[in-house]
BAVO-644558 format. One line per field, with one value per residue (C-alpha): x negated, y negated, z negated. Coordinates in steps of 0.05 Angstrom, whole numbers, m for minus. Layout:
c1 <- [X|...]
c2 <- [Y|...]
c3 <- [Z|...]
end
This chain:
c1 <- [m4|m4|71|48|48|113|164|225|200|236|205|206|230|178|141|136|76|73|80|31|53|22|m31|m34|m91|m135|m157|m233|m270|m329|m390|m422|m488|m528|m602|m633|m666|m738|m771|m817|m896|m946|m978|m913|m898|m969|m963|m897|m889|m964|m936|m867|m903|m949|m911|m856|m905|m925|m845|m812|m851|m829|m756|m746|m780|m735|m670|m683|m694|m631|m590|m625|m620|m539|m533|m561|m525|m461|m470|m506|m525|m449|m410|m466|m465|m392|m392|m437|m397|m327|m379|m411|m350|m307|m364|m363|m295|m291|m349|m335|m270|m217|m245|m235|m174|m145|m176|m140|m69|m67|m110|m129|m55|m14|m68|m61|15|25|m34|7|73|43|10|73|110|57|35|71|131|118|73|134|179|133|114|191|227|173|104|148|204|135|96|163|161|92|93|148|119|51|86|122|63|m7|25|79|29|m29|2|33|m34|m74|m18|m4|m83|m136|m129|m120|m179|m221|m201|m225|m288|m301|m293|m340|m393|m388|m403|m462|m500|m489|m526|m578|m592|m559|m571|m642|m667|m617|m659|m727|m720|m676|m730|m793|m794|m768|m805|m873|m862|m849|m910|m955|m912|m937|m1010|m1016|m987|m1032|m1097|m1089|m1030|m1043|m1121|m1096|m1053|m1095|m1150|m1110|m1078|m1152|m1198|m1168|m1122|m1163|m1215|m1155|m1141|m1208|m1216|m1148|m1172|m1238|m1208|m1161|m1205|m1263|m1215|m1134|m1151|m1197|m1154|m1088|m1133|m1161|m1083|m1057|m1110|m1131|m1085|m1024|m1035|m1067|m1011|m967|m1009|m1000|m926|m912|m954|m919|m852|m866|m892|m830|m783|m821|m815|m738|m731|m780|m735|m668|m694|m725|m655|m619|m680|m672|m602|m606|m651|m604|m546|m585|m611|m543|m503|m569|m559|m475|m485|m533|m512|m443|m405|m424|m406|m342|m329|m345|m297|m243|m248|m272|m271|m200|m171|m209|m175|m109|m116|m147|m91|m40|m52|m88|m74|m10|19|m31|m11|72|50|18|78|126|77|82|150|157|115|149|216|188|161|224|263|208|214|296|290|237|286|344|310|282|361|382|323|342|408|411|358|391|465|501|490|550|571|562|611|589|614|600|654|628|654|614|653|633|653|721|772|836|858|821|753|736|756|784|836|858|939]
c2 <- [m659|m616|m595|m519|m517|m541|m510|m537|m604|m635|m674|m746|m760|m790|m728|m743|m727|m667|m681|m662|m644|m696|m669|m680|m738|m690|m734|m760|m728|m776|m720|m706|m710|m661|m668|m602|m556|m577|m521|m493|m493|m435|m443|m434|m372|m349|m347|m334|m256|m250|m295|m268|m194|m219|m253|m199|m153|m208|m216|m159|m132|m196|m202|m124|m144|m210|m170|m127|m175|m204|m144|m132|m197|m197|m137|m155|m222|m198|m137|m167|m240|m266|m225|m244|m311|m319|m280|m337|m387|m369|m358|m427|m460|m430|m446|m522|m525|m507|m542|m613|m604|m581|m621|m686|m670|m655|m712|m754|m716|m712|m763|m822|m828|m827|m878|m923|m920|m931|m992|m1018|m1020|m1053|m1102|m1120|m1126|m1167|m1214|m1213|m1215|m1282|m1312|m1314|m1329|m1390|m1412|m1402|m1445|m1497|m1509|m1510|m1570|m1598|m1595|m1623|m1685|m1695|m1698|m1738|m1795|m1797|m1805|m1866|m1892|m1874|m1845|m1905|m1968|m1925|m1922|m1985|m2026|m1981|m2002|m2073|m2092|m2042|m2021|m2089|m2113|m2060|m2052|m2131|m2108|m2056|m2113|m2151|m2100|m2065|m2125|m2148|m2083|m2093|m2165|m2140|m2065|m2053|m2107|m2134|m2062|m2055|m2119|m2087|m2029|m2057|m2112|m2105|m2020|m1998|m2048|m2021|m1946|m1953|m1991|m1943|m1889|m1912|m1922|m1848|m1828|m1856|m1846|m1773|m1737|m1752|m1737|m1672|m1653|m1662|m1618|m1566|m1557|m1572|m1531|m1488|m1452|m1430|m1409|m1365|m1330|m1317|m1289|m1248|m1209|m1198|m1165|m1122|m1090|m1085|m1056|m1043|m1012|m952|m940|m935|m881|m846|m838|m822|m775|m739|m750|m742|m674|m653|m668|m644|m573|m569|m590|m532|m481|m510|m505|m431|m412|m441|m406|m331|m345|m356|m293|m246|m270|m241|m185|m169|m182|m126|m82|m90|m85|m17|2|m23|21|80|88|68|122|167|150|152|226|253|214|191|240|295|259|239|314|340|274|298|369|397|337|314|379|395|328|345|412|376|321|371|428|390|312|306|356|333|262|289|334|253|214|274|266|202|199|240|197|130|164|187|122|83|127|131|59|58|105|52|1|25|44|m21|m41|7|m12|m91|m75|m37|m83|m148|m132|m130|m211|m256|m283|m356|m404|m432|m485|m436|m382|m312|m294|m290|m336|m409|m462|m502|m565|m527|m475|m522|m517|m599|m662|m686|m628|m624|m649]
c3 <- [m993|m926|m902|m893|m966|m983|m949|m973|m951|m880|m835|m821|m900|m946|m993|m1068|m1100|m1149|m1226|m1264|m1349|m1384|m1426|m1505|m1523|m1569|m1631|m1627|m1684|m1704|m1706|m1774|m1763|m1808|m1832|m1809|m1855|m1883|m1854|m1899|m1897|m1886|m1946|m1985|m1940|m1964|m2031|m2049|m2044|m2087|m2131|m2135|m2149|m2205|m2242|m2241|m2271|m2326|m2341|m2344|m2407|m2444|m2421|m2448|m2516|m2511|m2504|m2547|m2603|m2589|m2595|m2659|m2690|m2666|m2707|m2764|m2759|m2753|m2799|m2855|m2848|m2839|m2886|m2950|m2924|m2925|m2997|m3018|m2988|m3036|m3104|m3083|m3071|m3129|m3169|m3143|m3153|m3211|m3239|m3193|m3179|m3220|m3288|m3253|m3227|m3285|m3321|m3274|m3275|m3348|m3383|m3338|m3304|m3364|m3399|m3337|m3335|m3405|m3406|m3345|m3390|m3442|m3397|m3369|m3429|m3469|m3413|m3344|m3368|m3423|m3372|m3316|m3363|m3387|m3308|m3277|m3356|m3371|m3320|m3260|m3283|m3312|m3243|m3203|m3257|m3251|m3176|m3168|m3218|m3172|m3122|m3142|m3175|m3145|m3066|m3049|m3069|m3038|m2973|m2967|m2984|m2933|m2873|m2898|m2912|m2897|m2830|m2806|m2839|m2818|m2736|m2745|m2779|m2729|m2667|m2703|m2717|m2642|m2606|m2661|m2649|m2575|m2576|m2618|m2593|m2523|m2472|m2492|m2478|m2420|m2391|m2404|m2373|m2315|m2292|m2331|m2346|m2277|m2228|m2262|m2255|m2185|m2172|m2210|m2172|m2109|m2134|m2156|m2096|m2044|m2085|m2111|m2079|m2005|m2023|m2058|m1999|m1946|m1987|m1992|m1920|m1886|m1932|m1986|m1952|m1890|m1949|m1987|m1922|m1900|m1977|m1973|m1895|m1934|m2002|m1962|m1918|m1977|m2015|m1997|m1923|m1960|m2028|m1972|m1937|m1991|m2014|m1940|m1923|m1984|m2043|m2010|m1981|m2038|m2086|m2035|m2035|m2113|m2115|m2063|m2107|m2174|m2143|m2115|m2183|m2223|m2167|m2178|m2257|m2245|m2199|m2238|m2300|m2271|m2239|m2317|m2336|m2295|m2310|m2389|m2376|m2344|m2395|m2449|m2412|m2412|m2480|m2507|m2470|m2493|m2567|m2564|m2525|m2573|m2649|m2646|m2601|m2645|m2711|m2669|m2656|m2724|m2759|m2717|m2709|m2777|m2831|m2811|m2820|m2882|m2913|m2888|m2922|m2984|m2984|m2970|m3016|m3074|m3083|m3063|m3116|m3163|m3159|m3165|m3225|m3251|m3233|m3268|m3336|m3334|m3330|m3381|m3429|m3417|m3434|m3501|m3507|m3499|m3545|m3606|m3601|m3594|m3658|m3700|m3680|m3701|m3774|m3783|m3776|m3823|m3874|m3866|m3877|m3933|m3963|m3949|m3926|m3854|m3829|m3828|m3757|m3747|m3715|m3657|m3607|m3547|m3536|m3545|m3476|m3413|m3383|m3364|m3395|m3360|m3386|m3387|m3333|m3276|m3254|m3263|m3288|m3218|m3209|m3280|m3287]
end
């Protein structure tokens, strides 16, 4: 660092270097490598706005017949298909009900339960009950006895002549008998095969070896396999090396060609489809708003502004006192009614009793009073002195 530059610097004393900031270590990214963009072909660039147009034309007519299908068949669904349907649906399952249903049930509540309690009573009562009874007081203190005298006579004797004599008769028997079949079955095969059986496969072994293996080996190695790959070059260039051209050179771009016109086909049936969507759409709009401005806005205006006040005047001035002058008649009828029938009462009392006499009052155990019934001047048992 020159001197001219730092002026508070002396001379003859030693200069320290400047210090730089230290910088922050900015954190290595690894970089995403992306696959570029397939750029497209000419021939798909060709025939895709000719394609696009045609088809358009073709679809449109359809998707406006297609919508307006559906807008006809969702009115008639939800306006008449539904509600008959679900009218149908309460007759046909009332009906089921009460033709499946309700019969059975009831059978069961009234008929089949009480039969099956009362069976189960009497079941109980005429054999469970006996039959415990009978296995708890006699078959089990008869069982116990039984069981107890086989085992002191049959179990006891059993058991003490299988340890005392059996088993060591029969682990001398079974000695005897292993090393029997041993003499007789085990070692004079062990001894063929070991020096009679063994000695003689190897030998033949060796035979078949040198006269037909070594032959067989050094046929194939020498002759037939230079012959197989002389065979093999000629059958793949006869026939592999032109089929793998044919496909390379002609199929392949062919099929490319027709995938590329299938795919730009399906892509202007998609787009022609939506565009015949917001078309029908439009249409839909318009001839709605057309219908609403020139049906329903004037049945709208003439509901509201001449028909409603016509029934308010109507209501007003004709069914409301109509229905008061109804309400006062009948009125008046049920309380002549009520008192003919007070007055045929009251001479069918007079008839009886002149007829048969005034009736005597009968003693009863209730008091006459409206008052319940209580032990003394408390209201229970528990606070009565």
């Amino acid at each position: 660092m020159d001197l001219e530059k730092r002026p508070d610097a002396q001379v003859g004393q030693p200069v320290a270097p400047a210090v730089q900031p230290a910088q922050p270590v900015q954190p290595v990214h690894p970089v995403q490598l992306t696959a570029p963009a397939q750029a497209e072909g000419c021939l798909a660039v060709a025939i895709r706005i000719p394609v696009r147009i045609v088809v358009l034309v073709l679809v449109v007519p359809v998707r406006l017949v297609w919508d307006a299908l559906a807008v006809c068949g969702r009115f008639l669904y939800r306006n008449a298909l539904r509600p008959v349907g679900r009218g149908i649906g309460a007759v046909l399952t009332w009906l089921g009900k009460a033709v499946f249903v309700w019969p059975w049930v009831a059978l069961w509540r009234y008929v089949l339960v009480p039969v099956g309690k009362a069976l189960g009573w009497l079941g109980r009562t005429l054999f469970v009950v006996p039959l415990a009874w009978l296995y708890a007081r006699v078959l089990t203190p008869i069982g116990r006895g039984i069981a107890w005298l086989g085992r002191v006579l049959l179990v006891i004797p059993a058991a003490w002549l299988y340890a005392q004599v059996l088993r060591p008769l029969g682990h001398g028997l079974r000695i005897a008998l292993v090393w029997l079949g041993k003499a007789v079955f085990v070692w004079p095969w062990v001894g063929l095969w070991r020096y009679v059986v063994v000695p003689v496969a190897i030998g033949i072994a060796w035979l078949v070896r040198t006269l037909v293996v070594v032959p067989v080996v050094w046929l194939y190695e020498a002759l037939l396999t230079p012959l197989g790959h002389g065979v093999a070059t000629l059958f793949r260039w006869i026939f592999v090396v032109p089929v793998v051209a044919l496909w390379r050179w002609v199929l392949a771009p062919v099929g490319r060609a027709c995938a590329v016109v299938a795919r730009e086909v399906g892509d202007a049936f998609g787009h022609a489809w939506r565009i015949a969507g917001h078309i029908s759409l439009a249409v839909g709009r318009f001839l709605g708003t057309l219908l609403r401005w020139i049906f329903v806005e004037p049945v709208r205006w003439a509901y509201r502004s001449v028909l409603t006040p016509i029934g308010h005047v109507v209501r007003d001035a004709v069914w409301r006192p109509a229905a008061a002058a109804a309400r006062s008649v009948g009125r008046t009828t049920r309380l002549a009614l009520a008192s003919a029938r007070d007055s045929v009462r009251q001479a069918r009392a007079d008839v009886r009793r002149m007829l048969f006499g005034a009736p005597q009052p009968v003693a009863r155990r209730e008091p006459d009073t409206p008052e319940t019934r209580t032990l003394g001047s408390s209201t229970t048992a528990l606070m009565k002195d």
